[in-house]
Structures are given as C-alpha cells and as structure tokens.
N, C-alpha and C positions, 0 to 999 in steps of 0.2 A: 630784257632778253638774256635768256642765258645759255652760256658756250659751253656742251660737255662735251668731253671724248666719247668716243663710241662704246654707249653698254645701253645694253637694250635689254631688259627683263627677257626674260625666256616665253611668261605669258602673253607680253605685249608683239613680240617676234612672231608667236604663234596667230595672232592674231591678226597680222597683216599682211599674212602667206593665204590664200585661199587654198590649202593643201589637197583638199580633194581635187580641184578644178587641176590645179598644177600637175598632180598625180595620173588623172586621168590623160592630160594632152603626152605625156612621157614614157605612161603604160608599153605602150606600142615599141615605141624604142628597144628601152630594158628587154622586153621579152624578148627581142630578135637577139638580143645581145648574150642572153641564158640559152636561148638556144643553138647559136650558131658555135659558143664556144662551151667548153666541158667546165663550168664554172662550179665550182665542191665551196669553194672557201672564197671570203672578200674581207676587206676591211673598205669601211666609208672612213674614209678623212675628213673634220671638221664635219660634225653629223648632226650638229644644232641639235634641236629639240626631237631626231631619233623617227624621223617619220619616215625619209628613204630610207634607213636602216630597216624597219617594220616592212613596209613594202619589200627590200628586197630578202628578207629571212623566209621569203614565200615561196622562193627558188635557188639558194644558196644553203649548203650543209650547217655552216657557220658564216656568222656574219659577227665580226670584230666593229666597233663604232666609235671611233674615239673622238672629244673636244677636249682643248685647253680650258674650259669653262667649268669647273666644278657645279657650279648654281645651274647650268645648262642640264649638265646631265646627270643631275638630282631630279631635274623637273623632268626631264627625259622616264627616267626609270618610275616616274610615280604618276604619267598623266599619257605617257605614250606608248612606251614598249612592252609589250602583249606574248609576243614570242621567246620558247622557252631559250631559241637558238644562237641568242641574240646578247653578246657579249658590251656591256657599256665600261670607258674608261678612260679616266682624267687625261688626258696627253695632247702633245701637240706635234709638229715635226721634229720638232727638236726630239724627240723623244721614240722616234721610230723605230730604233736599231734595237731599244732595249723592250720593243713590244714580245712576250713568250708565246710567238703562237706562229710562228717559223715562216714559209712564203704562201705568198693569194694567187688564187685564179683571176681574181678583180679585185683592183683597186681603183675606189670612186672618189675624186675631188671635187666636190660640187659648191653652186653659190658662190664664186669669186674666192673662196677659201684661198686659191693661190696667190691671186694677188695681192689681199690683204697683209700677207707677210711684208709688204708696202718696198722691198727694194730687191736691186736684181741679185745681187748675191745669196738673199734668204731663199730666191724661187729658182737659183742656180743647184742649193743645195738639199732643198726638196725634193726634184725633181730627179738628182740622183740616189736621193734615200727610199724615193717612192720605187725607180727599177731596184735596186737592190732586195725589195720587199716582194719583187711580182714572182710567180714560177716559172720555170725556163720557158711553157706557153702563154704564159700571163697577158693579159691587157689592163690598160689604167683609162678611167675616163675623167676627165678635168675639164669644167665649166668654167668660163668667164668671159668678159665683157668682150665685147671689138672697140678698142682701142684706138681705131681709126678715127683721126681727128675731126673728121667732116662727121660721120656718127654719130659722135658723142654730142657734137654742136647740134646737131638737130633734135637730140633726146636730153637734152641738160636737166629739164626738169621732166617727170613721169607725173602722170596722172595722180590727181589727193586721191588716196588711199584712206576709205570711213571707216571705224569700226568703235565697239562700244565694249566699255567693262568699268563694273560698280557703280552705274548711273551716271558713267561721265563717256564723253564722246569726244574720240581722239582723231584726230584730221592730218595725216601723214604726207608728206609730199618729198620726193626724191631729188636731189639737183646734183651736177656733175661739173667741175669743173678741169677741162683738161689742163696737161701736161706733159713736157717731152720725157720728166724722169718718174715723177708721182701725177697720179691723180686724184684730187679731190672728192671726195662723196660726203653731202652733208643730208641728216636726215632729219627734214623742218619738223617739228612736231608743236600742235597746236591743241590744250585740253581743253573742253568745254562743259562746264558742270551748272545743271541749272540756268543752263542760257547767259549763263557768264566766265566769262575769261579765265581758266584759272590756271592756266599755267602755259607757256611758249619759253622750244629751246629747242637747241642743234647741236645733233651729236653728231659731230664727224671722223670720217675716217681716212686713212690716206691709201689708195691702192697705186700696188706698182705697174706702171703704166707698159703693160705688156701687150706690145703691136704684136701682130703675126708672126712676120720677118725674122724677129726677136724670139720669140717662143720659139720657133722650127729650131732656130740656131742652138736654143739653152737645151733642145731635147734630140737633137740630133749628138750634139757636144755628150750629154748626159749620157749615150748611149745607147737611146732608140731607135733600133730598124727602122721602123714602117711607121708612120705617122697618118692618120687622114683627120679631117677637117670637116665637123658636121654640122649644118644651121641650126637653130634651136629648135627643140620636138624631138630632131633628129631623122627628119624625115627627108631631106635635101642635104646636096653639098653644101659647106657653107660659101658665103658670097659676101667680100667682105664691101662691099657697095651700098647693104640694103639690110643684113644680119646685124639686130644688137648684142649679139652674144653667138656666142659657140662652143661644141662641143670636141673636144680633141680626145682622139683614140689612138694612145702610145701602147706600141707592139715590141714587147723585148727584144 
C-alpha cells in the first residue's frame, strides 16, 4: 500500500464529482441568490476543475476563478470553461489582496476549500481577506463539513464511488477521521485493470476542524454583520443534528 499526500489529477477529480447531478440539486439555490441580490461581479475561491465558475458566468457580469493548482486550471481552461466571461487564475488566499479586479458582489468558497487550509490561523486569515475582497453590499458563500463529532462518526466512511478511465476501473471510498484541532480525510483508492489489482493508495488530507461555535466566532471577529447558516442544497436552515455539511452566508 501506498501513502500519498493529497493530489488528485484534475481528470480523476472530475470524474468522481457527478457534476450535472451536483449542479442540478444547487441550481435552485444560486438562483435565489442572483436574484435576490444585485450580483455584476463574483470571484469563486478554490474553483477546481471551473464547473461552478461555468455555471455561475450564466448570471454574473464577471466571474474571476482562482486555484493554487496550476495543472487544475490548465485542465480548467481546456476541458471546461466555455464562457467568454469568465476569468481563470493561478492563486490561492494567500494571494487575494494582490488579485487586479477591485471588490465582488459574490464571493464563493465551496468543497471544504476553507478548511483544507488545515489550521485555525490560515481560516482566521481568509476569512478576513475574503470581507476585504466583498463590496460594501457583498455576500460570500462558504461550504464545508459539520464538524460535529457525532456526524462525522456516523459518516466516517461514504459510499465506494465507481468510475472508469483508459480501461481501468477506479473504486474510491471517503473516510474521516475526527479531531478536536485537524481532521483527518483519507481518500482510499483502489485500481482495477483487467480484473486485476493494479494499483491501492491513500491520499490524505488534513482539514481544520471547524465546529460551528468556532466558525460564527472567526466571522463575526473578521468583521461580518449578519451571518445565516444553510443545510446543504440550500433549501432548509441548517441543523447541526442531522446536516453533513453546510452552507454559510457572510453579509459585510
């Protein structure tokens, strides 16, 4: 067996995302959220392989998309992004202040982006480089886990995840291991070529293990009025009882 750190090809990422299915259950969402506020301009944070970017350049004047993944959004710009409005570019948070394209109407943190910055000072200091970034109406929306430790034990492992490329058959399976300061994410991967073995290995990653209680604190501290708290889809409050994830809408 072998142990990597977390990199995931961009094609094999894409393929373990059912992006229409994904797309489709969120649709609903977004759109209340284009229309209820005057959104011209957005940047997606951590924009992977560029598919919500695509999606939201459908109702945003511009759409800015940045990853720290060079090989990301290479494969981004040659297999995904279609619209001419639609800005891709190498960056990470680190990197926010020196983006040339002044403040958002929306800014989107999605996929755990946040927490993978894996500890609380990096998501301390996102989250006030993210309001600095918003317009004085702005909203930011930011995805990740519930962190709630009963949660996470009932969902440690996810469902194997099938999917197929170049005649081999890859068998994905999610596991979680919690903790009070990181948590654990490992992503088993099992190859299958020709009805035989050819290759098993876990790439993992460490996210910073941000409760609720903790989040409200870092974004109220940061400088956000108004915060709400929405289950995943976005169609209900969130409920941190029963929600494996959630969505949070910081109001400047």
């Amino acid at each position: 067996m072998k142990n990597k750190n977390f990199e995931f090809s961009p094609d094999l990422y894409d393929l373990q995302v059912n992006w229409t299915e994904r797309l489709k259950k969120e649709k609903d969402f977004f759109l209340r959220i284009f229309k209820n506020n005057k959104i011209e301009s957005m940047l997606d944070i951590g924009c992977g392989t560029g598919h919500h970017a695509e999606f939201f350049s459908g109702y945003a004047k511009k759409v800015i998309a940045i990853d720290p993944s060079g090989e990301t959004i290479d494969y981004a710009k040659k297999n995904i992004i279609k619209s001419p409005n639609i800005t891709l570019l190498k960056e990470g948070f680190e990197g926010l202040e020196k983006l040339p394209c002044g403040e958002f109407d929306l800014i989107t943190c999605l996929g755990n982006t946040l927490p993978i910055l894996e500890n609380r000072r990096n998501v301390k200091q996102a989250l006030k480089k993210i309001r600095k970034k918003m317009a004085p109406h702005g909203l930011a929306i930011i995805q990740f886990l519930n962190f709630n430790s009963d949660i996470l034990e009932k969902n440690r492992f996810y469902n194997p995840k099938i999917f197929e490329k170049d005649e081999k058959t890859y068998i994905l399976i999610k596991h979680f291991e919690y903790g009070k300061i990181r948590t654990r994410v490992d992503f088993i991967m099992t190859v299958i070529h020709k009805n035989k073995l050819k290759d098993f290995f876990i790439n993992s990653s460490y996210l910073c293990t941000l409760k609720i209680n903790l989040f409200l604190k870092m974004a109220e501290n940061s400088g956000f009025k108004k915060i709400e708290l929405i289950g995943p889809g976005g169609e209900e409050v969130f409920d941190s009882r029963k929600h494996v994830s959630l969505l949070a809408l910081l109001y400047r």
